[in-house]
MOPAC internal coordinates of N, CA, C and O (Angstrom, degrees):
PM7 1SCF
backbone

  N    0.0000 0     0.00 0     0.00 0    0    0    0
  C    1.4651 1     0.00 0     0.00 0    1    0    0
  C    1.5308 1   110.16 1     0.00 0    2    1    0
  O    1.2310 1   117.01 1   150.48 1    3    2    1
  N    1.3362 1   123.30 1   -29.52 1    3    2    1
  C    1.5285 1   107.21 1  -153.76 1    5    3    2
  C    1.5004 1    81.21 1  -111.13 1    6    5    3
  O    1.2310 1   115.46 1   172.74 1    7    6    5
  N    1.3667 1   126.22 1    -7.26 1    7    6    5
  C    1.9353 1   127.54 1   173.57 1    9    7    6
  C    2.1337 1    89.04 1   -57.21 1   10    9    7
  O    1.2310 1   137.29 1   105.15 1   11   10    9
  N    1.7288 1    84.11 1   -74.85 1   11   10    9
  C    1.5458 1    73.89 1  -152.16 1   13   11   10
  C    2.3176 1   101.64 1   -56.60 1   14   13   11
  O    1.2310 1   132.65 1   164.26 1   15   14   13
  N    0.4950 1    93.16 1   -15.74 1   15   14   13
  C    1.7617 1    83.69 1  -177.36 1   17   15   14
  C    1.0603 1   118.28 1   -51.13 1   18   17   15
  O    1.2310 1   124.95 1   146.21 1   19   18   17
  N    1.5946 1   108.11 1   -33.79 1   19   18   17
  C    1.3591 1   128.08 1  -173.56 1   21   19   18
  C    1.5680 1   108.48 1   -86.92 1   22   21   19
  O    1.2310 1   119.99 1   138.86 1   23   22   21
  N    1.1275 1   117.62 1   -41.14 1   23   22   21
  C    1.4613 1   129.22 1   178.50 1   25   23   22
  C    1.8284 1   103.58 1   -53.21 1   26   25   23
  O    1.2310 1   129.03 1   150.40 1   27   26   25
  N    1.7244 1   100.20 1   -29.60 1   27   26   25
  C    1.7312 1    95.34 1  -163.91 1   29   27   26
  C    1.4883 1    97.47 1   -92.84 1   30   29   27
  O    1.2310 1   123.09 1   162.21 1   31   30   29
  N    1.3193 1   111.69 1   -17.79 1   31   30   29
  C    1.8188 1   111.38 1   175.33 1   33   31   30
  C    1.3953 1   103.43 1   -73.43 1   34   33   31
  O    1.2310 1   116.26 1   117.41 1   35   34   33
  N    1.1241 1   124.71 1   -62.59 1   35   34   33
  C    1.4971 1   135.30 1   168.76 1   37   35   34
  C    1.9961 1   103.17 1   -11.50 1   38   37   35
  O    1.2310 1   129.00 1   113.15 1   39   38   37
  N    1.5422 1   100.27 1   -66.85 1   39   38   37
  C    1.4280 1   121.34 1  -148.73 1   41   39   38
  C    1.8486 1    98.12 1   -70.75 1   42   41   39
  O    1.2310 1   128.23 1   142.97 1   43   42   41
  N    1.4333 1   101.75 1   -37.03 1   43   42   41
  C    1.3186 1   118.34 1   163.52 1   45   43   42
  C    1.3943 1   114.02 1   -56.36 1   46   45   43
  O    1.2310 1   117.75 1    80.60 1   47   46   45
  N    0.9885 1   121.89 1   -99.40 1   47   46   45
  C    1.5158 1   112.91 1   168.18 1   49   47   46
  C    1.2035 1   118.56 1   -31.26 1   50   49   47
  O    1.2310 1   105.15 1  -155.44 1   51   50   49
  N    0.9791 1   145.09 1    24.56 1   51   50   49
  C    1.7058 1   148.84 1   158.13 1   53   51   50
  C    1.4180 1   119.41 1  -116.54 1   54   53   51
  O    1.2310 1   129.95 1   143.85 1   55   54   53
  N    1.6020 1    98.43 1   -36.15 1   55   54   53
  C    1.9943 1    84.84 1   155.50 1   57   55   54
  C    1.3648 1   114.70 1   -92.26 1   58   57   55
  O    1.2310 1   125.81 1   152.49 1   59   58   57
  N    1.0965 1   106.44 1   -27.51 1   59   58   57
  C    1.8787 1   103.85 1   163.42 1   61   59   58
  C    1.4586 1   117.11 1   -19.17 1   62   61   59
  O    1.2310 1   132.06 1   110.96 1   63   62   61
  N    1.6127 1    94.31 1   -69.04 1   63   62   61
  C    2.1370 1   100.44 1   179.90 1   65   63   62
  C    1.3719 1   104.88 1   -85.96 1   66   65   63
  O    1.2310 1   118.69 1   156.40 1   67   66   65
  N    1.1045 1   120.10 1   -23.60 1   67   66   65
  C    1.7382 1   102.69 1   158.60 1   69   67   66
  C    1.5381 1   134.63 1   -53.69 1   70   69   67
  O    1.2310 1   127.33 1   141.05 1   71   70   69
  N    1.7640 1   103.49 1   -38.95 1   71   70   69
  C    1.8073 1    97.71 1   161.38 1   73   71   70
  C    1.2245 1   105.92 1   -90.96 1   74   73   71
  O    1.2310 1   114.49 1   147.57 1   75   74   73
  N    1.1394 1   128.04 1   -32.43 1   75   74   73
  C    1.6212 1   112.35 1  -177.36 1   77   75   74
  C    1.8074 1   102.47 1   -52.55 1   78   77   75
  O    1.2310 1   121.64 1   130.75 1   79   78   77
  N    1.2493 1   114.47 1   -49.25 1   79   78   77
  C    1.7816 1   121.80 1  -175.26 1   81   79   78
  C    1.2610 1   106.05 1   -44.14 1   82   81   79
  O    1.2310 1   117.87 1   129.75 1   83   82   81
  N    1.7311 1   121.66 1   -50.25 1   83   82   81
  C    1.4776 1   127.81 1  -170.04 1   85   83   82
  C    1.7542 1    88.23 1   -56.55 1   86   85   83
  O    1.2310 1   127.75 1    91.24 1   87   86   85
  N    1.3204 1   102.68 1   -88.76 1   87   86   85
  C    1.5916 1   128.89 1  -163.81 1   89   87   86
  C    1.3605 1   101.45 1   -24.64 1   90   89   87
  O    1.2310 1   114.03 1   130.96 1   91   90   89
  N    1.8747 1   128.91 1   -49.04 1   91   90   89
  C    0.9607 1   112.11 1   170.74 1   93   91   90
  C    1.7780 1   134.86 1   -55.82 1   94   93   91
  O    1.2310 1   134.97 1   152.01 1   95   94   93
  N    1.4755 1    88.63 1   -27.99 1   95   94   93
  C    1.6475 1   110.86 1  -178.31 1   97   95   94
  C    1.6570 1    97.24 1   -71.07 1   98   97   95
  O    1.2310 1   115.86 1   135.82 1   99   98   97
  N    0.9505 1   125.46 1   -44.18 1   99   98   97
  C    1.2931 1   117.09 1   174.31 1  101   99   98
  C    1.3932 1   116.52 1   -58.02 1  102  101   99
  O    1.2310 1   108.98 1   119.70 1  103  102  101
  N    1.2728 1   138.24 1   -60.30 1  103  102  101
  C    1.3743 1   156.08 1   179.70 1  105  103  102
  C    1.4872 1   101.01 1   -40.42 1  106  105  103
  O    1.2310 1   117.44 1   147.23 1  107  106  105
  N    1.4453 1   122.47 1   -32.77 1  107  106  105
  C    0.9567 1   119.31 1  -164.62 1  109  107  106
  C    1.9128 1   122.60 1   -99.58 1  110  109  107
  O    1.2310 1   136.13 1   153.49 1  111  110  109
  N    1.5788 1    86.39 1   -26.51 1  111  110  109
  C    1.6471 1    97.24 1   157.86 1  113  111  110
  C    1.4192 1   102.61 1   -84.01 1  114  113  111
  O    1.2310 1   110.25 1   171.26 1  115  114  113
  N    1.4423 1   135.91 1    -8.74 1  115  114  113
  C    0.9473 1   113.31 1  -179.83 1  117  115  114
  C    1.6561 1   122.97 1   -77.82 1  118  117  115
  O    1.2310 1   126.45 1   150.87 1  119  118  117
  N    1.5358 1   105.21 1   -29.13 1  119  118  117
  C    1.3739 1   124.22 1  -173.28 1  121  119  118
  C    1.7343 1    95.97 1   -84.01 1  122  121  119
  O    1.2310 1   113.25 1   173.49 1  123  122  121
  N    1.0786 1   130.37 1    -6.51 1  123  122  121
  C    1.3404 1   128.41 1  -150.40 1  125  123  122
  C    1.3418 1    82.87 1   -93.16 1  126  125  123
  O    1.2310 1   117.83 1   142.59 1  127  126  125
  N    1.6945 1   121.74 1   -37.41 1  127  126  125
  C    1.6227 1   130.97 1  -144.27 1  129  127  126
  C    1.4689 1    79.23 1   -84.01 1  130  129  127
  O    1.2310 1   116.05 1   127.80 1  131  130  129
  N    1.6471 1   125.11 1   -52.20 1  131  130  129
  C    1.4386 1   132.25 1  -143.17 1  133  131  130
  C    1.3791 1    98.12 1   -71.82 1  134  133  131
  O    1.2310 1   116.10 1   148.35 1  135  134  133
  N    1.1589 1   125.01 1   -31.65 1  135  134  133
  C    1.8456 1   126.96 1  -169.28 1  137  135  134
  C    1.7124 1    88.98 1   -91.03 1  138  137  135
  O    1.2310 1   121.03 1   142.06 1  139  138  137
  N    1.1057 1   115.64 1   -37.94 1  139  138  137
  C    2.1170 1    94.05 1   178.62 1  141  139  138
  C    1.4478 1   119.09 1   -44.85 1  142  141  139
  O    1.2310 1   130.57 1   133.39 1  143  142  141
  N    1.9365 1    97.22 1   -46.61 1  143  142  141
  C    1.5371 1    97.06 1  -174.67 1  145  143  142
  C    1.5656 1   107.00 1   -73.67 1  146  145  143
  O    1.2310 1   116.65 1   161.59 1  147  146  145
  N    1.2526 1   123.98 1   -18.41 1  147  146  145
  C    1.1900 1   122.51 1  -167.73 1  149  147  146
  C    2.0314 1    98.40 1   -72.86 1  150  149  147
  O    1.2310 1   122.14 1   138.14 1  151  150  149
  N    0.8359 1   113.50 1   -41.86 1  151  150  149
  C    1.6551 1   127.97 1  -169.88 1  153  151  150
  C    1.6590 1   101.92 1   -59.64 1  154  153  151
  O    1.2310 1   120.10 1   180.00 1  155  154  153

């Protein structure tokens, strides 16, 4: 019981930094776009 519980926290925290990773990746082309027009 407390294997798989852990297996589903595990699995959780792994898409956790997987959208946080995108979202950051986004944020970051986003600022990339905002400083072109700024230039």
């Amino acid at each position: 019981m407390m294997l798989s519980n852990a297996a589903v926290y595990v699995r959780r925290i792994l898409v956790d930094t997987q959208a946080s990773s995108c979202l950051t990746q986004q944020l970051v082309l986003l600022i990339a776009s905002i400083r072109k027009d700024i230039i």
